[in-house]
C-alpha positions as CSV (number, residue, x, y, z in Angstrom):
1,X,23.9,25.5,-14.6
2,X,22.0,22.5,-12.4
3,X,20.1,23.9,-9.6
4,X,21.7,22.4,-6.3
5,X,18.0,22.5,-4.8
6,X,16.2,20.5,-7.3
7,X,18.8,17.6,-6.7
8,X,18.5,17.6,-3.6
9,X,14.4,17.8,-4.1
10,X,14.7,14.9,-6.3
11,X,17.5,12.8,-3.7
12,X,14.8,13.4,-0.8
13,X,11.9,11.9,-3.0
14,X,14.1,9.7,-4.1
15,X,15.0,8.1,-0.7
16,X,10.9,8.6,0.4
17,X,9.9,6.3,-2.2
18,X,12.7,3.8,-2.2
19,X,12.2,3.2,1.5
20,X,7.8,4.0,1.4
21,X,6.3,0.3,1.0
22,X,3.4,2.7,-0.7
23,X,2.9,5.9,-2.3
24,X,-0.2,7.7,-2.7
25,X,-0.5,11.0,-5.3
26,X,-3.3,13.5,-4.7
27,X,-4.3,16.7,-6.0
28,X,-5.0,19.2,-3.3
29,X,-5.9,22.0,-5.5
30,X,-8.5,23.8,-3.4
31,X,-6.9,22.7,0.1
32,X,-6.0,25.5,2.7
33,X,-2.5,25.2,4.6
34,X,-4.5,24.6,7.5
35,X,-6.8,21.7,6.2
36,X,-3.2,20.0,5.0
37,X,-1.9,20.5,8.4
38,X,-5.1,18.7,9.7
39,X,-4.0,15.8,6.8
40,X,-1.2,15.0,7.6
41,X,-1.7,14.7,11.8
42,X,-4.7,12.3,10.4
43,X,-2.2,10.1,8.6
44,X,0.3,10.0,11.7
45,X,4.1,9.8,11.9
46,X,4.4,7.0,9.9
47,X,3.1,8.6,6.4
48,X,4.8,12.0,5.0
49,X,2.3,14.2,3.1
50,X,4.6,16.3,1.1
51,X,3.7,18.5,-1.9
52,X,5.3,17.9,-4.6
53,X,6.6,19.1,-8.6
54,X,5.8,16.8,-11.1
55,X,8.7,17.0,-13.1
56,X,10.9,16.0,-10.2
57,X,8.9,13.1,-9.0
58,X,9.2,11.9,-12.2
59,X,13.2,11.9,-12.7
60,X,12.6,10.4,-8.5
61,X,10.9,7.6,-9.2
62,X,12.9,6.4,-12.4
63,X,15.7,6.7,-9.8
64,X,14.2,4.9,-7.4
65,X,12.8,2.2,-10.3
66,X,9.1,2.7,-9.1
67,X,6.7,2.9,-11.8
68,X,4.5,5.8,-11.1
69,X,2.2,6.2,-13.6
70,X,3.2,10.0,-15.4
71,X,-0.6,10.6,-15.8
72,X,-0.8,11.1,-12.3
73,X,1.6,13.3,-12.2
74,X,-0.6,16.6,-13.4
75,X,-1.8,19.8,-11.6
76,X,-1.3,20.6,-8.0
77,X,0.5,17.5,-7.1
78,X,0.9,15.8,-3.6
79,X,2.2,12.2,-2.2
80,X,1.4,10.3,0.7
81,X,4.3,8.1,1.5
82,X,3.4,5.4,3.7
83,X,6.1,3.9,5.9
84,X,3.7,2.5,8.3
85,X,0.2,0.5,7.2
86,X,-1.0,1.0,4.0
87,X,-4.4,0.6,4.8
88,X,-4.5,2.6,7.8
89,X,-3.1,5.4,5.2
90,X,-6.1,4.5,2.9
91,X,-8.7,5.0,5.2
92,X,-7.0,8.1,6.3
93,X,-7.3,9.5,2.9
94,X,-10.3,7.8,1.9
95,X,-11.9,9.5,5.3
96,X,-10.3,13.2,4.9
97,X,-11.5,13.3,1.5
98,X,-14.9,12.6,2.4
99,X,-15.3,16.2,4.6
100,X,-12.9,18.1,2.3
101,X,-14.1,17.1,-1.6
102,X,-10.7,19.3,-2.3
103,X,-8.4,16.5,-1.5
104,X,-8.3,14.2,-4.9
105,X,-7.0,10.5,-4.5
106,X,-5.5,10.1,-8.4
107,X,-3.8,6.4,-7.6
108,X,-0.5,5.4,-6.5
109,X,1.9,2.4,-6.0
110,X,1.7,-0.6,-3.4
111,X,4.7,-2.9,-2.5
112,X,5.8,-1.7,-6.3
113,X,2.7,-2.4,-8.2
114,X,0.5,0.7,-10.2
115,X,-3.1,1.3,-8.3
116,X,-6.2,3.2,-9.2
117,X,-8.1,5.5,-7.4
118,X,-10.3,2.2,-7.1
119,X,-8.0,0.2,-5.4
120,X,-7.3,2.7,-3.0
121,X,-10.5,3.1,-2.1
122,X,-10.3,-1.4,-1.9
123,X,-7.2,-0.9,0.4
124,X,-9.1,1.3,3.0
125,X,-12.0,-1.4,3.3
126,X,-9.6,-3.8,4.3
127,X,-8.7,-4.7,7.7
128,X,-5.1,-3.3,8.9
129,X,-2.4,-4.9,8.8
130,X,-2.5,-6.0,12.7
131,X,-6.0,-7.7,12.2
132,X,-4.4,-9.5,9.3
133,X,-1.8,-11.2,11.4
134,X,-4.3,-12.4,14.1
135,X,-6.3,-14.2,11.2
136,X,-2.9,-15.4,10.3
137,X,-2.2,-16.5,13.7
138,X,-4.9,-18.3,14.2
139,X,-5.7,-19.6,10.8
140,X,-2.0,-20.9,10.5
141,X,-2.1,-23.1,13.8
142,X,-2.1,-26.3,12.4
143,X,0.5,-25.5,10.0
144,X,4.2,-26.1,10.7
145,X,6.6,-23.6,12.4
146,X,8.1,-22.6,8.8
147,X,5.4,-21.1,7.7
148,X,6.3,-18.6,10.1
149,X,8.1,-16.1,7.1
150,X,4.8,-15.7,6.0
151,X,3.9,-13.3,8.5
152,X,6.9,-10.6,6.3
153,X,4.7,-10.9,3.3
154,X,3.7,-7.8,1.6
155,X,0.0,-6.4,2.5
156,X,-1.6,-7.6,-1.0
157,X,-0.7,-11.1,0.0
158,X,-1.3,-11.3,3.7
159,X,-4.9,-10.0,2.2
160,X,-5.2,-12.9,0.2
161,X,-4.1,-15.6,2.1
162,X,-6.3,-14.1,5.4
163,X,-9.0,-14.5,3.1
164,X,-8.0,-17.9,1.6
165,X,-7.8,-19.6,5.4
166,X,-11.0,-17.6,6.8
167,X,-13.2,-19.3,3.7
168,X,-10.8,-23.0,3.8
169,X,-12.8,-25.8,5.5
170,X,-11.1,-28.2,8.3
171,X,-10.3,-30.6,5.6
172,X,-8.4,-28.4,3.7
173,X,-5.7,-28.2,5.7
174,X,-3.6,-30.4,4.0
175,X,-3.3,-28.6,0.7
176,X,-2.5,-25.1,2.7
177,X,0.1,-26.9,4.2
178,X,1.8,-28.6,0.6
179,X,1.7,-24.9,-0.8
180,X,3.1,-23.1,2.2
181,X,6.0,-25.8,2.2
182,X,6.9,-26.0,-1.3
183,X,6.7,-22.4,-2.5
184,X,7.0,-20.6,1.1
185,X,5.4,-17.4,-0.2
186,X,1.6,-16.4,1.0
187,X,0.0,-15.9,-2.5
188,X,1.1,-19.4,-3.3
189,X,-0.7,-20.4,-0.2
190,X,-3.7,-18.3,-0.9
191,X,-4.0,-19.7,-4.8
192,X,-4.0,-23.5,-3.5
193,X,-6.8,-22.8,-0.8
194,X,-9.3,-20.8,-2.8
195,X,-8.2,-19.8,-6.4
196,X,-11.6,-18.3,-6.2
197,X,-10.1,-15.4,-3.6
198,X,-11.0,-12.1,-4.9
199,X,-8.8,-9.5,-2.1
200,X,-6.2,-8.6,-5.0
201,X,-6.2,-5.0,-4.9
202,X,-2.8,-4.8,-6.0
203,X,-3.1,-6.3,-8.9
């Protein structure tokens, strides 16, 4: 007979990952209740640190269409879901692993695409979300008002295009502006001014 608890396990990860615009799994094998308890004030209100069971994340996220990889999903398992800024999150990790070794960053998702361990560790080098928007602000001056909607893009391409106008000379101008107007998404943007851009660590 189904066990009314696990569905409703599975409905609550279900929602945390369908409205999370990142997920981060860990293993905290090793971890006392009190260092966790210490995690999860570091991470703030706007990521949940919640221990989970495998098999249950897994039905979760094929509910929820996210593609976690299921190689993650081994041992002690626990996921950061990050409502707020992704690489605030990252460096939260990133940091509270540093003093407690326990606390294993396996990889994760990011406005729905697979990350390493690696690009984790990429995401919490990068500036937070509200320095990205200055750059933006200021970069995007002497481009027209619609370029406004850029400023909803996702955090992988907000990275890039910050990047892209930071490195673009004066001159350039011209082509950030053709981009931003015919395809009205940042990465677009970000590919026209410097296809040499390396900040993917989505991808």
């Amino acid at each position: 007979m189904p066990n009314p608890e696990k569905f409703a396990a599975v409905d609550e990860l279900t929602e945390h990952l369908r409205t999370s615009s990142a997920a981060v799994v860990t293993e905290y094998r090793g971890l006392t209740v009190k260092q966790i308890t210490d995690l999860r004030r570091a991470l703030g209100r706007d990521t949940t640190y919640a221990v989970v069971k495998n098999t249950l994340t897994k039905r979760a996220a094929a509910d929820a269409g996210v593609a976690i990889d299921e190689s993650l999903l081994v041992g002690p398992t626990a996921i950061a879901f990050v409502k707020g800024d992704a690489v605030e999150a990252a460096k939260g990790l990133r940091d509270f692993a540093k003093t407690n070794p326990a606390l294993i960053i396996k990889g994760g998702v990011l406005d729905g695409k697979p990350l390493s361990a690696g690009e984790i560790s990429k995401i919490a080098d990068l500036e937070s979300r509200e320095v990205l928007l200055a750059k933006l602000a200021g970069g995007l001056k002497a481009l027209p008002t619609r370029a406004a909607g850029l400023f909803q893009a996702p955090l992988s391409q907000m990275a890039r295009l910050a990047k892209a106008l930071e490195e673009k000379k004066p001159g350039d101008a011209a082509t950030a502006e053709a981009a931003v107007a015919e395809t009205g998404s940042a990465e677009a943007a970000a590919a026209a001014d410097a296809p040499e851009a390396s900040a993917e660590p989505a991808e």
